[in-house]
C-alpha positions in Angstrom: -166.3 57.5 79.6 -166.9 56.0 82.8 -165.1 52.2 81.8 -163.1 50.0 84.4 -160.6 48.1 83.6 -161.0 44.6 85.2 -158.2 42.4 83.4 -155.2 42.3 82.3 -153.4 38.8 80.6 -150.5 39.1 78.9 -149.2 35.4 76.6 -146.7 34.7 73.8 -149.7 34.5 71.8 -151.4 38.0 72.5 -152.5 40.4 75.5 -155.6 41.4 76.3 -157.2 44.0 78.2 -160.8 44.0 79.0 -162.7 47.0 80.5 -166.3 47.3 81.7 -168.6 50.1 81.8 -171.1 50.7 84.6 -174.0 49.7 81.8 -172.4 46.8 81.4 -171.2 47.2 78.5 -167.8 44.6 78.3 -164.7 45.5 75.7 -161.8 43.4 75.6 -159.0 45.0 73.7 -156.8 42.2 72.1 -153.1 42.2 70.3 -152.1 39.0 68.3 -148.5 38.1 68.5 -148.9 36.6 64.9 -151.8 38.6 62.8 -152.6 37.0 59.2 -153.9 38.0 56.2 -156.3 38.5 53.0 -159.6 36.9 55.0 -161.3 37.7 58.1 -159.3 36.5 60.9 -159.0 37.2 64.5 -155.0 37.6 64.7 -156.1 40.3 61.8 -155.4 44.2 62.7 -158.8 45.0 63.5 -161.9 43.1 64.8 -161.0 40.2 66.5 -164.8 39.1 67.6 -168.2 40.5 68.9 -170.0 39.2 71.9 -173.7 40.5 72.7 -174.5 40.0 76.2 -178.3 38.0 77.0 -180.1 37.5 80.2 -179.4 33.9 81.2 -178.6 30.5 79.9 -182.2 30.2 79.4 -181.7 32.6 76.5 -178.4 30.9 75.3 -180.2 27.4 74.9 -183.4 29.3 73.1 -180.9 30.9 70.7 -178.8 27.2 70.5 -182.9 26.1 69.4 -183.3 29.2 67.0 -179.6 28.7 65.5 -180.7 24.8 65.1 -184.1 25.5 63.1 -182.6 27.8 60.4 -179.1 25.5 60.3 -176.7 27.6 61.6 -173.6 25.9 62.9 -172.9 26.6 66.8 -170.9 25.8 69.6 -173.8 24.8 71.8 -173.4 26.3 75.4 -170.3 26.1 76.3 -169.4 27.4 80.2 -166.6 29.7 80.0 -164.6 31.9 82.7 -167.7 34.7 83.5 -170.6 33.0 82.2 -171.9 30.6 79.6 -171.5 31.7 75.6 -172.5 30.2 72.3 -169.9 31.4 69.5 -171.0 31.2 65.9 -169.2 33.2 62.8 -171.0 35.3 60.3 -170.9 34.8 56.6 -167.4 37.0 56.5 -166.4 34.4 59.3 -166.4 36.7 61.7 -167.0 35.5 65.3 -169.8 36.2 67.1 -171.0 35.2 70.9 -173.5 35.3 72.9 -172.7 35.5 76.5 -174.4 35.2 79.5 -171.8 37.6 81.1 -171.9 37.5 85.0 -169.1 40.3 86.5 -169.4 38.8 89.7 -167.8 35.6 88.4 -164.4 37.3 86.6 -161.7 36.5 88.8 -158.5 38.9 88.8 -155.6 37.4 86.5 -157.8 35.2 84.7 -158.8 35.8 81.1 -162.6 37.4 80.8 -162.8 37.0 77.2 -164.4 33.4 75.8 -162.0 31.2 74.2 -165.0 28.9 73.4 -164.3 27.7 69.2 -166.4 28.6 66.5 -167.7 25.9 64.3 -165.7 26.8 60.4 -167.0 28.4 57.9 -164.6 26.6 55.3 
C-alpha cells in the first residue's frame, strides 16, 4: 500500500507504531498496556484518536477562532513533537486533532503521535 514506517516507541504504558504514506497520509498504530471499559476511551480496544492534517498554524489558530464562536472546548495550539495540534473530543468523547504535521521535523526514537490533552467532556 505504499506506507513507511517511521517510528517505533515502546513504554510500560503502550507501544506505538506510526507509518506514513507517500500522500501523507500518517497512521499511528497504538496498544494500551491497561485498556478500560463501557465508554469511549483511548486505552479501549479500538479507536484510540483521529488527527486530520491542515496546512499551517495559520489554519490551527482560525480553527482555535471557529472552535471559540460555537463554544467548543479546545486545547489551543499546543506545539508538539512534528508540528503544532489542537485536540478536542467529540460528543462520544472521542479525541480528535488537528495537526499541522511537518515529516521533516519527526526525529527517529521519538514519539510522532501528539500527546497534547483534550479538554473533558465529563
Amino acid at each position: 500500500m505504499g506506507f513507511k514506517l517511521i517510528n517505533t516507541r515502546d513504554t510500560p504504558a503502550f507501544k506505538l507504531r506510526s507509518v506514513i504514506h507517500p500522500s501523507g497520509f500518517f497512521i499511528g498504530f497504538m496498544t494500551h498496556s491497561n485498556p478500560v471499559g463501557d465508554r469511549f476511551d483511548e486505552r479501549a480496544v479500538g479507536l484510540d484518536h483521529l488527527a486530520l492534517r491542515v496546512a499551517d498554524r495559520a489554519t490551527l489558530e482560525a480553527w482555535a477562532e471557529h472552535f471559540d464562536s460555537l463554544g467548543i472546548e479546545h486545547s489551543g495550539v499546543q506545539e508538539e513533537q512534528a508540528g503544532p495540534v489542537i485536540v478536542f473530543r467529540d460528543p462520544d468523547n472521542i479525541q480528535l486533532e488537528l495537526w499541522a504535521f511537518d515529516a521533516d521535523l519527526v526525529r527517529s526514537g521519538f514519539n510522532a503521535t501528539p500527546f497534547s490533552e483534550a479538554p473533558s467532556s465529563e
